[in-house]
matplotlib code that plots the C-alpha trace (Angstrom):
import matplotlib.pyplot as plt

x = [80.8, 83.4, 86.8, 87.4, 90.9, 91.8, 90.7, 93.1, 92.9, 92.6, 89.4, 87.5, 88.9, 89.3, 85.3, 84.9, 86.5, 84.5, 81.6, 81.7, 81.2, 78.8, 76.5, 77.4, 76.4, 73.0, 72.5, 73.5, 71.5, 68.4, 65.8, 67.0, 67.8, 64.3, 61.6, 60.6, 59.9, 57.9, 55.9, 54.9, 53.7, 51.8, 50.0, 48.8, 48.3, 50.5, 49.0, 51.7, 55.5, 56.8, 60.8, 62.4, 65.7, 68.2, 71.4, 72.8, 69.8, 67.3, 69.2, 69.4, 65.6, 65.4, 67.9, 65.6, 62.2, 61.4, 62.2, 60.2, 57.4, 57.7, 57.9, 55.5, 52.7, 52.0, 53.1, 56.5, 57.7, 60.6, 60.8, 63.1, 61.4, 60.7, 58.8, 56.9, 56.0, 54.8, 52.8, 51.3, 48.0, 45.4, 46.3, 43.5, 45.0, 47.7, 51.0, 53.8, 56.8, 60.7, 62.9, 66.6, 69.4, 72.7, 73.2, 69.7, 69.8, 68.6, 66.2, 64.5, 63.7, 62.5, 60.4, 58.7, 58.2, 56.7, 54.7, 53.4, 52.9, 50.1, 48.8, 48.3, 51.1, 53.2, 57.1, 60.0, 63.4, 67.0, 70.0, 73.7, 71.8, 68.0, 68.2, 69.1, 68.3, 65.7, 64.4, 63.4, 60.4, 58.6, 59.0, 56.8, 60.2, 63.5, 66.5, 70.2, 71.6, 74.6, 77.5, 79.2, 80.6, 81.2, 83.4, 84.8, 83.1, 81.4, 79.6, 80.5, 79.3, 76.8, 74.7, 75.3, 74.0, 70.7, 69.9, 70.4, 68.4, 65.2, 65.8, 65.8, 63.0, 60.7, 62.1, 61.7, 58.2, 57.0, 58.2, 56.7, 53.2, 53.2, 53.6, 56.8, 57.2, 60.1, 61.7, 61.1, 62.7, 65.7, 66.4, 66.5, 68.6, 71.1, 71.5, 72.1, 75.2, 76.5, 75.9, 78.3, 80.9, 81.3, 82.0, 85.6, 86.6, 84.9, 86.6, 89.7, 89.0, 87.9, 91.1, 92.9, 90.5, 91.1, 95.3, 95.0, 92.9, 94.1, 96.2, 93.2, 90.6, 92.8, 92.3, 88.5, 86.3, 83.1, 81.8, 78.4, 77.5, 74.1, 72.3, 68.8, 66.3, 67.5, 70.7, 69.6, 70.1, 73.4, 73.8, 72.2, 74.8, 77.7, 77.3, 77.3, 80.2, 82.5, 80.8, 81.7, 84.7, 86.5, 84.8, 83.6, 80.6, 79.2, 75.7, 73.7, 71.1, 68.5, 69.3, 66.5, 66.3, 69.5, 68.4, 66.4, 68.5, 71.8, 73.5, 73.3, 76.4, 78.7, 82.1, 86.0, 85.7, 83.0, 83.7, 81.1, 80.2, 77.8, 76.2, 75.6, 74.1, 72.4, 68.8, 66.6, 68.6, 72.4, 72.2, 70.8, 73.4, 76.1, 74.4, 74.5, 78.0, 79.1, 77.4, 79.0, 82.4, 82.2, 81.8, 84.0, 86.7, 86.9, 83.8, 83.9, 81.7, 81.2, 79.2, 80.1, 81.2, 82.4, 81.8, 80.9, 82.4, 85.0, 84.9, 88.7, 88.7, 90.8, 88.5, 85.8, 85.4, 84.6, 84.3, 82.2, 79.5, 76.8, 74.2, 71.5, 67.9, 67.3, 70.6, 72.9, 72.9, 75.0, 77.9, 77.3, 78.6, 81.6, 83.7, 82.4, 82.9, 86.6, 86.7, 85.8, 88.4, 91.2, 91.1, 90.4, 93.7, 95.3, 94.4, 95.7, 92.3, 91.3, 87.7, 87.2, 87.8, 84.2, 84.8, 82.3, 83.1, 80.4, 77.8, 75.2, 75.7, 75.0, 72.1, 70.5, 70.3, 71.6]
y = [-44.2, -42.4, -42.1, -38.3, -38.0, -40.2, -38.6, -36.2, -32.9, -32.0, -34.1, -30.9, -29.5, -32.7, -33.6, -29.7, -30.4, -32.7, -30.5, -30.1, -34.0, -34.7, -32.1, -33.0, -36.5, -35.6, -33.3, -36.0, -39.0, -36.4, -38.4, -41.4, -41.0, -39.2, -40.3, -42.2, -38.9, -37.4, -40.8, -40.3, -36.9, -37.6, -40.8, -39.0, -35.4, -33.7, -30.2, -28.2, -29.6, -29.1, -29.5, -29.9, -31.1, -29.4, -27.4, -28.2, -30.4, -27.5, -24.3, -26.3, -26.1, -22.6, -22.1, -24.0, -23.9, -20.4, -22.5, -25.6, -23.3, -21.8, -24.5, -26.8, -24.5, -25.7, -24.0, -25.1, -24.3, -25.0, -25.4, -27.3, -30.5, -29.3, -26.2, -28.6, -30.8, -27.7, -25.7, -28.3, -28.8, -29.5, -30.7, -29.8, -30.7, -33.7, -33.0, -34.4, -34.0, -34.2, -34.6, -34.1, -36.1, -37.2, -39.8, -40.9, -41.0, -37.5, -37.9, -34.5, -35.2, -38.6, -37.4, -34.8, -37.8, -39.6, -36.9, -36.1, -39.5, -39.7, -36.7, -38.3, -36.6, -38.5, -38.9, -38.8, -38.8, -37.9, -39.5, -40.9, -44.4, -45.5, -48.0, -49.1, -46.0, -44.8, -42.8, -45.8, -46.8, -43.2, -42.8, -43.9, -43.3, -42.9, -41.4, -40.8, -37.8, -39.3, -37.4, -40.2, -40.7, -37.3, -38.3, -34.7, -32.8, -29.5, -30.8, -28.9, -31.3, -32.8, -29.3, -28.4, -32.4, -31.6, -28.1, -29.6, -33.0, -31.3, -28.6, -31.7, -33.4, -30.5, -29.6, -33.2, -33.5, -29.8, -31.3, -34.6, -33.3, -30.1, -28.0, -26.0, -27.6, -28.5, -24.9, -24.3, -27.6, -27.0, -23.4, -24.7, -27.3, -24.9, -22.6, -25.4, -26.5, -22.6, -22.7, -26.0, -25.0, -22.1, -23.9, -24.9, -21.2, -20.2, -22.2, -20.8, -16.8, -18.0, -18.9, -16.1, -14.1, -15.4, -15.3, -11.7, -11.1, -13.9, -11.3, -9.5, -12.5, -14.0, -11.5, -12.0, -12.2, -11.6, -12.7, -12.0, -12.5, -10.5, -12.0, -11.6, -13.5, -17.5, -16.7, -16.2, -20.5, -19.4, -17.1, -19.9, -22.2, -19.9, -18.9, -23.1, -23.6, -21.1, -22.2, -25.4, -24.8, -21.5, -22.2, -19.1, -17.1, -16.1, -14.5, -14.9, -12.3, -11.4, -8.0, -6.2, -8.0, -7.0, -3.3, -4.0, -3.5, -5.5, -2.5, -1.0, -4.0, -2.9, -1.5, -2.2, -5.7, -7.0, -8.5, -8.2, -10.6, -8.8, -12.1, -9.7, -11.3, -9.7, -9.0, -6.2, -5.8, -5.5, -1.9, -2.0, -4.2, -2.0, 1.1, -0.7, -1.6, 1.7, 3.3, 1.0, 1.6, 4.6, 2.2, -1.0, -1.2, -5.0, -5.5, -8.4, -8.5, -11.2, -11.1, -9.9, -6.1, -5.5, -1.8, -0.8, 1.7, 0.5, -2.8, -3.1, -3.7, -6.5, -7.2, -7.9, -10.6, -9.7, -12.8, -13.2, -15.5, -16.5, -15.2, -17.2, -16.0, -19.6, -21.4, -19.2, -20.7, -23.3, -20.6, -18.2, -21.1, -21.8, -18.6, -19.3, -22.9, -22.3, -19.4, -21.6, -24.3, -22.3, -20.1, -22.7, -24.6, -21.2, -21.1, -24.6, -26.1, -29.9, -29.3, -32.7, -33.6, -32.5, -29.8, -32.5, -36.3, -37.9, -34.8, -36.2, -39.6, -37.8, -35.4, -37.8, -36.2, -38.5]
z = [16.2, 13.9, 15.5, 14.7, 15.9, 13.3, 10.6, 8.1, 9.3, 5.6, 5.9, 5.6, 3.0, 0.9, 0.8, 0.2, -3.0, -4.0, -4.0, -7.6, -8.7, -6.5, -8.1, -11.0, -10.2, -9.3, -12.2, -14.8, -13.3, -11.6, -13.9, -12.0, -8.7, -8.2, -10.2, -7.0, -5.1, -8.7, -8.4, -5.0, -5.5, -8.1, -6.5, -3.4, -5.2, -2.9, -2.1, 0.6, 1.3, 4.4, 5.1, 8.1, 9.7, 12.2, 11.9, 8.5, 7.2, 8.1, 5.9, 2.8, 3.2, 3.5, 0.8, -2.1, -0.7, -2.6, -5.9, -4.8, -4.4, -7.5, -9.7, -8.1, -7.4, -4.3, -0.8, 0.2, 4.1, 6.0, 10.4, 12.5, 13.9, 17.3, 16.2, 13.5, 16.7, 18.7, 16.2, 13.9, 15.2, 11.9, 8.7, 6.5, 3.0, 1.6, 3.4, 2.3, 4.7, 3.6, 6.4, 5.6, 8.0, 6.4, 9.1, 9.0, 13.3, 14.2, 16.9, 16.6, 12.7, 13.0, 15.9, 13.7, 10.9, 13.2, 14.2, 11.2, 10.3, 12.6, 11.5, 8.2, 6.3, 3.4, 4.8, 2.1, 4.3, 2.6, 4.3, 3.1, 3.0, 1.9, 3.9, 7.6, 9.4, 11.7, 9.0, 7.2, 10.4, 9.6, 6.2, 3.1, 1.1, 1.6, -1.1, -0.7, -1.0, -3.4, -1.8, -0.6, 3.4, 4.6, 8.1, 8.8, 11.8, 9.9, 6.4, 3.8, 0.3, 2.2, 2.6, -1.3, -2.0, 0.0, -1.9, -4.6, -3.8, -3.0, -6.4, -8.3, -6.8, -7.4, -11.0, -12.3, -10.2, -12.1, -15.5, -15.2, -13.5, -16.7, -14.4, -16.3, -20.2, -22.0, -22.7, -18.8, -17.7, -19.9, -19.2, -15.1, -16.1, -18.3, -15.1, -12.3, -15.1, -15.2, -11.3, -11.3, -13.7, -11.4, -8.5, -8.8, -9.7, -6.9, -4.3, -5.9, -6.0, -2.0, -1.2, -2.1, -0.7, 2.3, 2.2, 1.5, 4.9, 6.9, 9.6, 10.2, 10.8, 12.8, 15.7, 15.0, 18.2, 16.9, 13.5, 11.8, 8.9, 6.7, 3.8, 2.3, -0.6, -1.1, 0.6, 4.0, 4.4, 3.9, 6.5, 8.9, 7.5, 7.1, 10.9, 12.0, 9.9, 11.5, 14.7, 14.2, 13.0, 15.0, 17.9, 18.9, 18.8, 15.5, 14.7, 10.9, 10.2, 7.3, 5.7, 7.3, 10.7, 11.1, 11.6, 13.8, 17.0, 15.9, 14.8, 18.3, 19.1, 15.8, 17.1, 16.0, 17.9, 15.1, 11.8, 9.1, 6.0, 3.8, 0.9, -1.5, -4.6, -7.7, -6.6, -5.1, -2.1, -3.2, -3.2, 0.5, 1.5, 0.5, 2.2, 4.8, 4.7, 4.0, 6.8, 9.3, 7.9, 10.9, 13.5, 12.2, 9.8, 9.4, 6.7, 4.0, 0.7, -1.2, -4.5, -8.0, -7.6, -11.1, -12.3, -8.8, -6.2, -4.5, -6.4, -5.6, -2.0, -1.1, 1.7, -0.6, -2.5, -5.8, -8.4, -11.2, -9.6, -11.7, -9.3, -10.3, -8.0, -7.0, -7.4, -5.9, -2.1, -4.2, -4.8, -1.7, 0.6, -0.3, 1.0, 4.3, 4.4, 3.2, 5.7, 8.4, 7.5, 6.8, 9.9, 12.2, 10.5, 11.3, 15.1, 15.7, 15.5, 14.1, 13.6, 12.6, 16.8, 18.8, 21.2, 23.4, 21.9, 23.6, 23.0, 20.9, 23.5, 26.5, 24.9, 23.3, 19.6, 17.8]

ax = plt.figure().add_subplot(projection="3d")
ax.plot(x, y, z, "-o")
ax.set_aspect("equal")
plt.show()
């Protein structure tokens, strides 16, 4: 069991950093580190994928499950292991499952592997280790996630790792099986690089972004935070991270389910963070935004605002992100995982030390 207390309260922050070289890692070596997985598929002609881990393991699926899908052909869904358990009843076609656990020890996943396993689906797990881990007895392969030991409390490189695991898996899989060609393969490639190469910058632009509005999120009591498209797993994640983090309620809602009802709550006590990449919706989001300026002054964009209206709020975070449609979960992150460290450094808070030590002991979920 990790001994949290003596960890580096930069700890955090430090493997945050690091974000950048470990996806540059898997980019360099992704012919490597997952032909095994491209294999697999191809021996037992995969037809549907379905992911499925909890909390942090579980949004990196819904963040890169619409480009799985896409380039493999094939249905691609995403549930948390107790809902797979409860609503998986007939598997009428080859399943394979991918359950994502950085430890390798949640219960809940292996539970759904094993469930699955005896409903005849193919197991592939992701954890820190392919070896030595519960995932190991229910899998028929398991792959590390190459990010290294990730000690602190909320996972920050860990979540980018696992998007970018199960992108690769599928992108190498589509190439080798013909499913996208050479030009195809190579464009992807080209726009995970600009994605990376943007990383860094981004961290950057997110700090100061954050000194300038530190006095007012310091008096937060209510956070929530709206996405839509591929960055709604950021929302999911972006919500646990402050969660984890700040230690008090936060809510994550899709664009459009958030108008259902949620704006009834929205008064000067709520905080807004509007993901607002290129896409369909951008202009929605920002209607949105700018009707609820009546009812709360304290509303954050992030997304590339150059040319628009009011594109120099210093609430917003206006940086030139390359918005990629599939990739960009890998940029939208990393303002609210710097968000979460920095204020909770701010209210006196090591987020590496669990609120509950002996939680996962006593609950038996780990």
């Amino acid at each position: 069991m990790v001994d949290y207390s003596k960890l580096s309260k930069t700890a955090m922050w430090d493997y945050l950093n690091e974000t950048h070289s470990v996806l540059q890692d898997l980019l360099d070596h992704r012919t490597e580190y997952f032909k095994p997985f491209s294999d697999l598929f191809q021996k037992e002609e995969i037809q549907e994928i379905i992911c499925t881990g909890s909390g942090t393991s579980y949004h990196c699926a819904e963040s890169v499950r619409g480009f799985m899908s896409e380039v493999l052909r094939i249905p691609v869904l995403a549930d948390y292991p107790r809902l797979i358990e409860n609503y998986v009843k007939v598997i009428d076609r080859k399943v394979l499952t991918i359950g994502v656990s950085q430890s390798g020890e949640s219960k809940s996943t292996v539970s759904a592997l094993l469930f699955m396993k005896k409903h005849g689906s193919i197991n592939v797990g992701f954890s820190e280790q392919d070896h030595g881990t519960s995932m190991n007895d229910c899998c028929d392969l398991v792959l590390p996630l190459h990010c290294g030991e990730e000690l602190a409390g909320p996972k920050t490189k860990g979540y980018e790792a696992s998007m970018m695991c199960l992108i690769l898996c599928a992108l190498e899989t589509a190439h080798d099986t013909n499913r996208i060609d050479d030009v195809k393969y190579f464009e992807y490639v080209q726009r995970l690089q600009n994605t990376i190469n943007n990383v860094d910058p981004i961290i950057s632009e997110s700090v100061k972004w954050y000194e300038r509005n530190e006095a007012e999120l310091v008096e937060a009591k209510r956070f929530i935070v709206v996405g839509s498209e591929n960055n709604y797993g950021d929302v999911l994640e972006g919500r646990l991270k402050l969660e984890e983090s700040i230690r008090f309620g936060v809510e994550g809602y899709e664009l459009e389910e958030f108008m259902h009802g949620i704006y009834h709550s929205i008064d000067e006590n709520v905080q807004l963070f509007y993901l607002a990449q290129e896409g369909k919706y951008k202009d929605r989001t920002f209607r949105l935004k700018n009707f609820l300026t009546d009812y709360s002054h304290h509303e954050y964009a992030i997304g590339n605002f150059a040319g628009m209206v009011d594109a120099d709020d210093p609430k917003d975070l206006s940086y030139s992100f390359v918005d990629d449609p599939y990739f960009c979960p890998l940029e939208y992150i990393l303002p609210l995982q710097i968000l979460a460290y920095r204020l909770s450094t701010k209210k006196g808070i090591n987020a590496n030390i669990p609120k509950i030590p002996n939680f996962h002991h006593l609950m038996g979920s780990k």
